[in-house]
C-alpha positions, 0 to 999 in steps of 0.5 A: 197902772202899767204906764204909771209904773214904767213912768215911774221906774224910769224916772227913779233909775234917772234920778239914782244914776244922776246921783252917781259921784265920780270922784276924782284926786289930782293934784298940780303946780299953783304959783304963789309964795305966802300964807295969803297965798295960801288962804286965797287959792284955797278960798277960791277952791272951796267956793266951787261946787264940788269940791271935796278936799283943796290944800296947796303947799306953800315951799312946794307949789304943788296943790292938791284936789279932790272933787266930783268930776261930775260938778266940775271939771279939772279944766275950770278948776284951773281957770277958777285959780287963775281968776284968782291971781296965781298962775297953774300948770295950764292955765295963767292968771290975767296980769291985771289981776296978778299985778293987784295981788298984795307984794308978797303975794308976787311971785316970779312969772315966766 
């Protein structure tokens, strides 16, 4: 009876501290130029798990993000984006891909 509930126990605290969020707000520069642009990177957020809240700005680039650190990482946040076509502030999209974006999708790359 003893080990049933020491079993027990241990699973229960590993499953409660499993569910502890760790939520996180960041925000950071995206390339891009049009209302396309906006929907496909936001699109290509949302589809991530654990994602909370994606907006990027059109005039300013600057794109906002609030997600569950313990889902996903900033780092493949990035990634994800630039799988996408548009560049970030750390990581580049492939020209492959970007060069398939719409015209004016097309944004000055450095």
């Amino acid at each position: 009876m003893r080990l049933i509930f020491l079993i027990s126990t241990f699973f229960l605290s590993t499953f409660l501290s499993a569910q502890k969020k760790e939520i996180v707000n960041s925000s950071f520069d995206v390339k891009g130029v049009c209302i396309m642009c906006k929907k496909r990177i936001e699109k290509k957020t949302f589809r991530l798990k654990g994602i909370k809240h994606a907006s990027w700005d059109i005039s300013s680039n600057n794109f906002v993000v609030i997600y569950d650190s313990n889902r996903i990482s900033l780092e493949n946040i990035h990634k994800a984006i630039a799988l996408s076509g548009h560049d970030t502030s750390k990581e580049k999209a492939l020209d492959d891909t970007y060069n398939k974006l719409p015209d004016c999708c097309l944004y000055k790359r450095e």
